[in-house]
Backbone as JSON Lines, residues from 0, in Angstrom:
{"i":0,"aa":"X","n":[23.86,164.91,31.58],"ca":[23.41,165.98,30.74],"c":[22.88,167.15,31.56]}
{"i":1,"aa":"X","n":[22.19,167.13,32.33],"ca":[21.7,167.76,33.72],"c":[22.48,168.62,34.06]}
{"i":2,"aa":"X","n":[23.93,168.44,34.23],"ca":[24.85,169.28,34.86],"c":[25.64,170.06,33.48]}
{"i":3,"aa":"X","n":[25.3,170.17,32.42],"ca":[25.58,170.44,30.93],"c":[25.38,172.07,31.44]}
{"i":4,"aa":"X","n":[25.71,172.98,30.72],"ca":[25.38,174.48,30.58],"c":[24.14,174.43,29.6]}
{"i":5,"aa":"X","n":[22.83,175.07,30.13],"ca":[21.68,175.04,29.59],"c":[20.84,173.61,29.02]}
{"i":6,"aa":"X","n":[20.98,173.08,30.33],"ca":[20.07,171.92,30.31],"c":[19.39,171.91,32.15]}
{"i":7,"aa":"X","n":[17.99,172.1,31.78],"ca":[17.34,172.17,33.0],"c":[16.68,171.33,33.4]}
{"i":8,"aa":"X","n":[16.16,170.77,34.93],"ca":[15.02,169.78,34.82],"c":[14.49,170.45,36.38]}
{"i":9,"aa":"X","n":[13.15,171.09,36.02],"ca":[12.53,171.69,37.26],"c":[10.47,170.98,36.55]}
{"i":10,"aa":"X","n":[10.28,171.81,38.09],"ca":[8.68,171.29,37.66],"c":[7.86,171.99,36.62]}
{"i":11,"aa":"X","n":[6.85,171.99,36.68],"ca":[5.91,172.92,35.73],"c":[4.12,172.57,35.95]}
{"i":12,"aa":"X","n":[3.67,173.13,36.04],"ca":[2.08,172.87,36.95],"c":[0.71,173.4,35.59]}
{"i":13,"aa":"X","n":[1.99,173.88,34.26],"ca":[0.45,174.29,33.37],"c":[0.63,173.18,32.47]}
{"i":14,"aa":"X","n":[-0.07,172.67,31.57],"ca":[0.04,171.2,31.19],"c":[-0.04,171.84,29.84]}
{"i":15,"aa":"X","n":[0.65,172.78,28.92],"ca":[0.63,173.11,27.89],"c":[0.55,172.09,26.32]}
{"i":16,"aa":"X","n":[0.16,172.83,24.95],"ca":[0.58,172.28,23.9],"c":[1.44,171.31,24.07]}
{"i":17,"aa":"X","n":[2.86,171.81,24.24],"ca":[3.88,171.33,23.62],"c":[3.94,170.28,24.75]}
{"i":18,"aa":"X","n":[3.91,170.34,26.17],"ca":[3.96,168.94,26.77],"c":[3.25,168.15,26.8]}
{"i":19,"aa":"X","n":[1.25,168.17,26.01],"ca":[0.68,167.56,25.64],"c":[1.49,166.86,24.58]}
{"i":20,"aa":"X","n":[1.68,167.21,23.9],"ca":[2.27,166.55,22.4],"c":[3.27,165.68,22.95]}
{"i":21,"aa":"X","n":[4.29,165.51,23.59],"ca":[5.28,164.71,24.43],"c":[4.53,163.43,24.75]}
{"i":22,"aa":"X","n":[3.51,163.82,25.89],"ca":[2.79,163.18,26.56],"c":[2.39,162.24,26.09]}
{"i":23,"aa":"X","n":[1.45,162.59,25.12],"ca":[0.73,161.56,24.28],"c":[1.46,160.62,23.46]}
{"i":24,"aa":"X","n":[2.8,160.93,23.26],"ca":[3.6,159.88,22.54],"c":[3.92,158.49,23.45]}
{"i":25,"aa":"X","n":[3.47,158.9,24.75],"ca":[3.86,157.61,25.79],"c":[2.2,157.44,25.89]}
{"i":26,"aa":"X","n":[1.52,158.0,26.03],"ca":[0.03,157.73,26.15],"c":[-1.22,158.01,25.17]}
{"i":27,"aa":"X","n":[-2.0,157.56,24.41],"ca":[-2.59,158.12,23.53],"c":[-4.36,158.66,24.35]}
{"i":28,"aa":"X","n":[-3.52,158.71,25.04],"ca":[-5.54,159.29,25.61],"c":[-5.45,160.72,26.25]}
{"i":29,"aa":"X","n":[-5.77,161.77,25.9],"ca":[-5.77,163.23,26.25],"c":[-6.36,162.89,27.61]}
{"i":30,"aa":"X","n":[-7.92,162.38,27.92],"ca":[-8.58,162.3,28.99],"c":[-7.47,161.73,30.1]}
{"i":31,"aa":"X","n":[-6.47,160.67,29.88],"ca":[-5.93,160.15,30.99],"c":[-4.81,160.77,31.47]}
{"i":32,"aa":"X","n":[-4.0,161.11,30.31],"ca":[-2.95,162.56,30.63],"c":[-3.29,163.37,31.61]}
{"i":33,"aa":"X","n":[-4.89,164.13,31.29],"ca":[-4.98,165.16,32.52],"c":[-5.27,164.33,33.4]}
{"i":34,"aa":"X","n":[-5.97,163.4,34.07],"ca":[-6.74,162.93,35.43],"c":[-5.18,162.28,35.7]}
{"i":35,"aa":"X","n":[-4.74,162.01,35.47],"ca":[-2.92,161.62,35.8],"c":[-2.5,162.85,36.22]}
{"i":36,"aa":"X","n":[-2.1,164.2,35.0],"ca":[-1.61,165.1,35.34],"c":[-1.78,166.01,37.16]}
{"i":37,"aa":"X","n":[-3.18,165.61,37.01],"ca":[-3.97,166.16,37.97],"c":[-3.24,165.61,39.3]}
{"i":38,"aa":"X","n":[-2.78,164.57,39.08],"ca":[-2.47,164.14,40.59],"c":[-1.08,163.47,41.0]}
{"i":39,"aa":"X","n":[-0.3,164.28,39.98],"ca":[1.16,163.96,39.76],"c":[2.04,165.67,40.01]}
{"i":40,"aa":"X","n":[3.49,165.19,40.13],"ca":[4.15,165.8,40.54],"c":[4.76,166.1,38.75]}
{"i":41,"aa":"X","n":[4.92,167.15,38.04],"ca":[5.11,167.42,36.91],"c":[6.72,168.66,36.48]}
{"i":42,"aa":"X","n":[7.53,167.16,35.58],"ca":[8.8,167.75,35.55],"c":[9.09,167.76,33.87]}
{"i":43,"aa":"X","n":[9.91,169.11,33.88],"ca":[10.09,169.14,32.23],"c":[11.85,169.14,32.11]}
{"i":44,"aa":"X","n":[12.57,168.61,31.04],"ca":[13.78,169.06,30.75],"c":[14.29,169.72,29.52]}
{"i":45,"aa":"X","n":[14.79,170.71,29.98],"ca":[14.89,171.61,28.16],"c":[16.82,171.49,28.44]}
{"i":46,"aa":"X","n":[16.44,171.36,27.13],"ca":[18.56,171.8,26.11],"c":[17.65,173.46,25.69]}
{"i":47,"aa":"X","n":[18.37,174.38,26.49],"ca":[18.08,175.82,26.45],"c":[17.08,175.95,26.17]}
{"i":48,"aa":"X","n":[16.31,176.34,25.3],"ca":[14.43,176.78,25.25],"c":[13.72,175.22,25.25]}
{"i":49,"aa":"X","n":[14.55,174.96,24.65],"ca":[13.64,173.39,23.78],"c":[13.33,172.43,24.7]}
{"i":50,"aa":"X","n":[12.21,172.35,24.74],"ca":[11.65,170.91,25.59],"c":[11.9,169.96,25.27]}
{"i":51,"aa":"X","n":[12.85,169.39,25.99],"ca":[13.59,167.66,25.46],"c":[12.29,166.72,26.56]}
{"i":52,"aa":"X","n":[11.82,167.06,27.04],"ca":[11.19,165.75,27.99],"c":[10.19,166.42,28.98]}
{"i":53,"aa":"X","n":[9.62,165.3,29.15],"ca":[8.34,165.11,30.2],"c":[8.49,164.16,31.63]}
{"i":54,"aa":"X","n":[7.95,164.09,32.09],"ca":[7.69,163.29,33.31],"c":[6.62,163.17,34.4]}
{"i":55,"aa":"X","n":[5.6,162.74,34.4],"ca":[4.94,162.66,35.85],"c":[4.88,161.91,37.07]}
{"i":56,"aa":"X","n":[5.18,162.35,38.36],"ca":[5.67,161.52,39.55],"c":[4.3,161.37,40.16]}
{"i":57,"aa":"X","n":[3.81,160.33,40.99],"ca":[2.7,160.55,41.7],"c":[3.07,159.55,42.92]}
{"i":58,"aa":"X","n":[2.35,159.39,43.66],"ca":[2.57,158.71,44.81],"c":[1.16,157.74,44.84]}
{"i":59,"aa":"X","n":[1.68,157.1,44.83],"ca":[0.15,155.68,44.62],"c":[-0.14,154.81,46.32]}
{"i":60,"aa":"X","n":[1.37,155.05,46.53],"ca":[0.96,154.76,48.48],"c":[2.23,155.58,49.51]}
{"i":61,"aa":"X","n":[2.01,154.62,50.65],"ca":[3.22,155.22,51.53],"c":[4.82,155.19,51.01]}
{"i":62,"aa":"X","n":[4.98,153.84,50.44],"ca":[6.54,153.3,50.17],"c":[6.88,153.52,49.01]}
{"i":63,"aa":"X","n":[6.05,153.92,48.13],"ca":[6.02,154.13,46.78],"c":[5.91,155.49,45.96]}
{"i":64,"aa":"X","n":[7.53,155.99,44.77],"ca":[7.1,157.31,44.18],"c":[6.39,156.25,42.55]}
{"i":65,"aa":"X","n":[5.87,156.4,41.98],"ca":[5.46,156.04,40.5],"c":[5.67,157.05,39.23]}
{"i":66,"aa":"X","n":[6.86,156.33,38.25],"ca":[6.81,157.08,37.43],"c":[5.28,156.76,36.53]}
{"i":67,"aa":"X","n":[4.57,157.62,36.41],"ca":[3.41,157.71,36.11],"c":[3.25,157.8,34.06]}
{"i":68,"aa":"X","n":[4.22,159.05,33.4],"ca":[4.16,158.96,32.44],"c":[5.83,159.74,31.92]}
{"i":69,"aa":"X","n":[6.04,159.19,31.22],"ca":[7.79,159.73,30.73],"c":[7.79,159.99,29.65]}
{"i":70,"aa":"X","n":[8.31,161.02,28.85],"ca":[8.66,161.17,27.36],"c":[9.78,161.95,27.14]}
{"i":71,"aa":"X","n":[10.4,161.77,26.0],"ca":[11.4,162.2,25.55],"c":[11.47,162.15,24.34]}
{"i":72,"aa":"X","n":[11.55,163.22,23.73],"ca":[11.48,164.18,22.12],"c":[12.23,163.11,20.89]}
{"i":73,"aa":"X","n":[11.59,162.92,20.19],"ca":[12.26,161.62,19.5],"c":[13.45,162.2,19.06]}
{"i":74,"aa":"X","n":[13.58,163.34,18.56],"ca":[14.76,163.82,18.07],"c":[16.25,164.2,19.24]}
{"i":75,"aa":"X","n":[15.63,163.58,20.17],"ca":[16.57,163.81,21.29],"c":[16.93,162.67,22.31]}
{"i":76,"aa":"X","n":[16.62,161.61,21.51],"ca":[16.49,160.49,22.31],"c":[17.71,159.53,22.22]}
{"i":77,"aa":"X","n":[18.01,159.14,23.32],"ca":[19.13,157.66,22.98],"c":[20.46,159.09,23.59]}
{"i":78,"aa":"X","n":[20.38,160.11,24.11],"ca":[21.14,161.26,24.05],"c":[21.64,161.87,25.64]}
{"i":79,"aa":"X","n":[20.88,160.78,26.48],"ca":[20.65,160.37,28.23],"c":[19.86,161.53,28.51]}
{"i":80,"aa":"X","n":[18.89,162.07,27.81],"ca":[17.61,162.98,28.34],"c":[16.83,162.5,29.43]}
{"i":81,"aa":"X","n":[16.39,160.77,28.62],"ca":[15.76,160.28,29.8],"c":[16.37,159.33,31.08]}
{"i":82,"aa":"X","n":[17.23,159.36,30.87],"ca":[18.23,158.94,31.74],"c":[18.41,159.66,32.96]}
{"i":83,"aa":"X","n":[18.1,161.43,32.6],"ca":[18.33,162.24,33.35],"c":[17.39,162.55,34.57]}
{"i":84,"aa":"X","n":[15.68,162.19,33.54],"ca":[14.62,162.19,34.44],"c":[14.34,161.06,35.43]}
{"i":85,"aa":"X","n":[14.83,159.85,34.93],"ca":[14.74,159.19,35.79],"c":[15.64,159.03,36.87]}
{"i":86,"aa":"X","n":[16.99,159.7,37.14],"ca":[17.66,160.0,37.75],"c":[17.32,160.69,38.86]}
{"i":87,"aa":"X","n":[16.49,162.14,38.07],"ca":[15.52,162.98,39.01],"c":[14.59,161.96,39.41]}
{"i":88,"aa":"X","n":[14.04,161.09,39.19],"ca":[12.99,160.38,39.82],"c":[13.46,159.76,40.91]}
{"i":89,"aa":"X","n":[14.81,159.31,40.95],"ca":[15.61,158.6,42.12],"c":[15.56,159.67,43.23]}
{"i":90,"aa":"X","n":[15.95,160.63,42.64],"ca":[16.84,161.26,43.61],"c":[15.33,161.42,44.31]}
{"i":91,"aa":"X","n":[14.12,162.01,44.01],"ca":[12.82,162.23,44.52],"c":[12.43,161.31,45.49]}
{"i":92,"aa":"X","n":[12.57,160.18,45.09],"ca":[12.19,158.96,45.98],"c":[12.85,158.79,47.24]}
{"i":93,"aa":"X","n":[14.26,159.1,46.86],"ca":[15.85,158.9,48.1],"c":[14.8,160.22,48.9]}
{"i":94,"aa":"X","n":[14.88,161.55,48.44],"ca":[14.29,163.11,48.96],"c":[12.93,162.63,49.83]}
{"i":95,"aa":"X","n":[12.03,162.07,49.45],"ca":[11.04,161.57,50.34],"c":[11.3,160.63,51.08]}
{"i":96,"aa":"X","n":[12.14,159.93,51.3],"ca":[12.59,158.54,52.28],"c":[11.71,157.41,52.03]}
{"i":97,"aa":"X","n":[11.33,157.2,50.67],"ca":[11.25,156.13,50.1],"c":[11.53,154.95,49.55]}
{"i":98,"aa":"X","n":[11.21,153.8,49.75],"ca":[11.79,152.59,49.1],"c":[11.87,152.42,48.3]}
{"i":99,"aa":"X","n":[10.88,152.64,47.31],"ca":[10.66,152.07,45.6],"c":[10.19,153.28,44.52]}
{"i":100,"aa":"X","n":[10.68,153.07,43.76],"ca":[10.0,153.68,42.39],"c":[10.08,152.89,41.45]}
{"i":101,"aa":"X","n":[8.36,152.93,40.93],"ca":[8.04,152.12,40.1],"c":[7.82,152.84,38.76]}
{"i":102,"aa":"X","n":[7.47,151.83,37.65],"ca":[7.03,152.22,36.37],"c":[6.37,150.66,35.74]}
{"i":103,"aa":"X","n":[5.54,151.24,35.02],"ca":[4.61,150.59,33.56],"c":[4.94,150.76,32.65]}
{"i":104,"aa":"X","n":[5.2,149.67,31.86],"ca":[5.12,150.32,30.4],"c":[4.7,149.14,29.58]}
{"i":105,"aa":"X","n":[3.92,148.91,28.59],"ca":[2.99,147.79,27.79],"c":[4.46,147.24,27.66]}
{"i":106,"aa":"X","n":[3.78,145.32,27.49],"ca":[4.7,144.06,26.81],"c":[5.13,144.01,25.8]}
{"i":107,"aa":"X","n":[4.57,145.24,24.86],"ca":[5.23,145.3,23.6],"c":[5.92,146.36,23.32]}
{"i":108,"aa":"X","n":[6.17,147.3,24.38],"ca":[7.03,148.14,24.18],"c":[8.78,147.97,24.68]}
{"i":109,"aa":"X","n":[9.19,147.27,23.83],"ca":[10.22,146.51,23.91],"c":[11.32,147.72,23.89]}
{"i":110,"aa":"X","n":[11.63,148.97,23.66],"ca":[12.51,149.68,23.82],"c":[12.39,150.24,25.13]}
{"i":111,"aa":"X","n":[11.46,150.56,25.5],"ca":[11.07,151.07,27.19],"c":[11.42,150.12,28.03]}
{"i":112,"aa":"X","n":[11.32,148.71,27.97],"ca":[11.56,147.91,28.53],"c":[13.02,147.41,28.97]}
{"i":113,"aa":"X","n":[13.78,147.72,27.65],"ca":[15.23,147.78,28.13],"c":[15.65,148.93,28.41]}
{"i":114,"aa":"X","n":[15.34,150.55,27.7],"ca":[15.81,151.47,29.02],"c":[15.44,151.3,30.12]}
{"i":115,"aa":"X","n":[14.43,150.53,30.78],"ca":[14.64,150.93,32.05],"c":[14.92,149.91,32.54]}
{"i":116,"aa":"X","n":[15.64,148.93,31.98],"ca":[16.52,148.26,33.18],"c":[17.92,148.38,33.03]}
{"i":117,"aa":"X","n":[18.31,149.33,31.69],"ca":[19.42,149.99,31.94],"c":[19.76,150.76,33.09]}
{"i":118,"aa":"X","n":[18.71,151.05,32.95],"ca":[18.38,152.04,34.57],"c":[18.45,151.65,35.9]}
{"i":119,"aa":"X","n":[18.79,150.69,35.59],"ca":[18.72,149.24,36.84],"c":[17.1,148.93,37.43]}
{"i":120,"aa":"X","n":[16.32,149.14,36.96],"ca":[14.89,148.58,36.83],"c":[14.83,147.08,36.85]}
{"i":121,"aa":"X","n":[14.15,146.52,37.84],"ca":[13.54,145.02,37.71],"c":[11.95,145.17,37.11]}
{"i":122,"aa":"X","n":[12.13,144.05,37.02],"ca":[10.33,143.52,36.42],"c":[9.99,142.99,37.3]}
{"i":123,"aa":"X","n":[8.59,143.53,37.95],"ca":[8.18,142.66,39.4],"c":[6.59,141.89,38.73]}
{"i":124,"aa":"X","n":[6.12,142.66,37.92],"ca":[4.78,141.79,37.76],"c":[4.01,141.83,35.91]}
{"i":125,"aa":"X","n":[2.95,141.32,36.04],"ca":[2.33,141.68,34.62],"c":[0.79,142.13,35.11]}
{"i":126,"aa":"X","n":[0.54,142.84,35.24],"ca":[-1.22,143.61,34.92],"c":[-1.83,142.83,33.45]}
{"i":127,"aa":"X","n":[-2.34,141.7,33.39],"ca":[-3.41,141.16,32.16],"c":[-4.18,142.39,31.76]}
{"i":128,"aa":"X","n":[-4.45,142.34,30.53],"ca":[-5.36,143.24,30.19],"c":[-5.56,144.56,30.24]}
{"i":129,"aa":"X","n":[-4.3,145.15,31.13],"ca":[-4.42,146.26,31.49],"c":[-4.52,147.64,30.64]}
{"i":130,"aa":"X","n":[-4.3,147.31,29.39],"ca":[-4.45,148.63,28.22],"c":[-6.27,147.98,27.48]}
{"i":131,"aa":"X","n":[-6.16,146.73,27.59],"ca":[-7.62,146.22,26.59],"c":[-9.02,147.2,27.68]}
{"i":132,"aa":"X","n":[-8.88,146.91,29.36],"ca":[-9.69,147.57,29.93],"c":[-9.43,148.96,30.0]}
{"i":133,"aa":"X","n":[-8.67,149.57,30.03],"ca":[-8.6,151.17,30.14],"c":[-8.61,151.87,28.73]}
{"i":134,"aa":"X","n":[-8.19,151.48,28.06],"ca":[-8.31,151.97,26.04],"c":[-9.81,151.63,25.08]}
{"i":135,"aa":"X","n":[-10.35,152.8,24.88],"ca":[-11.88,152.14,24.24],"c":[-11.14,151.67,22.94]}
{"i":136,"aa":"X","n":[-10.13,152.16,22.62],"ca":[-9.69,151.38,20.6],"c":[-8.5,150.83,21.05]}
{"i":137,"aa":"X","n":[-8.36,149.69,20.39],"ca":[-7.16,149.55,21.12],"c":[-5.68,149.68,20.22]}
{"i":138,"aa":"X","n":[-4.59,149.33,20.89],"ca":[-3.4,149.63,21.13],"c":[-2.49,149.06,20.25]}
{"i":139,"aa":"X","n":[-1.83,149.52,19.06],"ca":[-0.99,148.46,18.15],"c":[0.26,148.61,18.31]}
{"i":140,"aa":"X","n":[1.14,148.19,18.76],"ca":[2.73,148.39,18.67],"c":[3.33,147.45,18.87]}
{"i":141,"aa":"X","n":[4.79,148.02,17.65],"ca":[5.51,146.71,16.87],"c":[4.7,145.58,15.97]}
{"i":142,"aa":"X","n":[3.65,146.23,15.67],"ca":[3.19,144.91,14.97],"c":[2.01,144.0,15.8]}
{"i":143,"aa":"X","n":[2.03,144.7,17.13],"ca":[1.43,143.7,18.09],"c":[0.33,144.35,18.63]}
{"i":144,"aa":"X","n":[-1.14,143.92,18.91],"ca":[-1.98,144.45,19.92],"c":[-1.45,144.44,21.28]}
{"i":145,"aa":"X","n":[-1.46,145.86,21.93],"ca":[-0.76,145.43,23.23],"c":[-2.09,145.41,24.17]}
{"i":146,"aa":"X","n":[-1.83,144.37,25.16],"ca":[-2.81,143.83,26.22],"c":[-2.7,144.5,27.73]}
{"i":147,"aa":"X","n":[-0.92,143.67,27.85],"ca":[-0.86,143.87,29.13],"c":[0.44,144.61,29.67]}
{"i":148,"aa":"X","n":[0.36,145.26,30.97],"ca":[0.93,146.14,31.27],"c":[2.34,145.89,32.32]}
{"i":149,"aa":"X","n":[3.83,145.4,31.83],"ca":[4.59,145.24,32.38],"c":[4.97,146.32,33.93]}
{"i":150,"aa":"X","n":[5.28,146.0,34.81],"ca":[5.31,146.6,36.05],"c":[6.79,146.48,36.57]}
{"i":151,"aa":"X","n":[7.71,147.4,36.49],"ca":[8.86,147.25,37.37],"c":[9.14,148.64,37.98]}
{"i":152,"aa":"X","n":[10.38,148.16,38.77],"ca":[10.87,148.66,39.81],"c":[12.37,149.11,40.16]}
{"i":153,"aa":"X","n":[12.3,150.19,40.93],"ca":[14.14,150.0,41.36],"c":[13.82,150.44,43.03]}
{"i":154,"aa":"X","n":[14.92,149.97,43.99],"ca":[14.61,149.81,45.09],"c":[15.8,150.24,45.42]}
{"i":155,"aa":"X","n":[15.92,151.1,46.68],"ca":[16.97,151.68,47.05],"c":[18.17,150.53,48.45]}
């Protein structure tokens, strides 16, 4: 989609409305968005004006890029928007001479979970608890309180 006529994916450094609103559909905490935002590498993708997607990259160590937070416009989804960012996330990782890029995403978010191993994503670990300690209310999806925080990977 990337290489489409009027489809862009560059950075962006002001953390506006409209990519708040994105944001928060992968995260519900305004406070953690920015202290994330703050220390991430920040990419948007538009179909001509329209903001189809979000992304924040950060670097958590030496060997490691982290996709930090991802979204993509419900009305634009399933459409390889995010397919595209995480693509850009590869290519970022390959661009720094890095081994891994990782991602999180809760045990009950069972659609995130198989895009990204469409993506060729492994599952390397589980974080217990990891939304019950960081969320003061907690977390309902699918039906489910979510706890803990699935951890995978793709490795070059």
């Amino acid at each position: 989609m990337s290489s489409e006529p009027g489809v862009t994916i560059q950075t962006f450094t002001n953390l506006d409305a409209e990519h708040m609103t994105l944001l928060l559909e992968a995260d519900p905490s305004e406070r953690i968005i920015h202290d994330v935002f703050a220390h991430s590498c920040a990419y948007e993708i538009r179909v001509g004006q329209t903001l189809a997607g979000v992304m924040l990259l950060a670097r958590p160590n030496t060997d490691t890029l982290e996709i930090t937070n991802i979204s993509v416009d419900r009305a634009l989804r399933r459409l390889g928007v995010g397919s595209r960012l995480i693509d850009r996330a590869k290519m970022e990782t390959v661009r720094l001479g890095l081994r891994r890029l990782e991602v999180g995403t809760g045990s009950t978010s069972f659609g995130a979970l198989c895009f990204y191993q469409t993506c060729g994503f492994r599952m390397d670990r589980i974080e217990r608890d990891y939304f019950v300690n960081r969320y003061a209310h907690p977390i309902v999806e699918n039906g489910i309180t979510l706890r803990d925080m699935v951890r995978l990977s793709w490795h070059l």
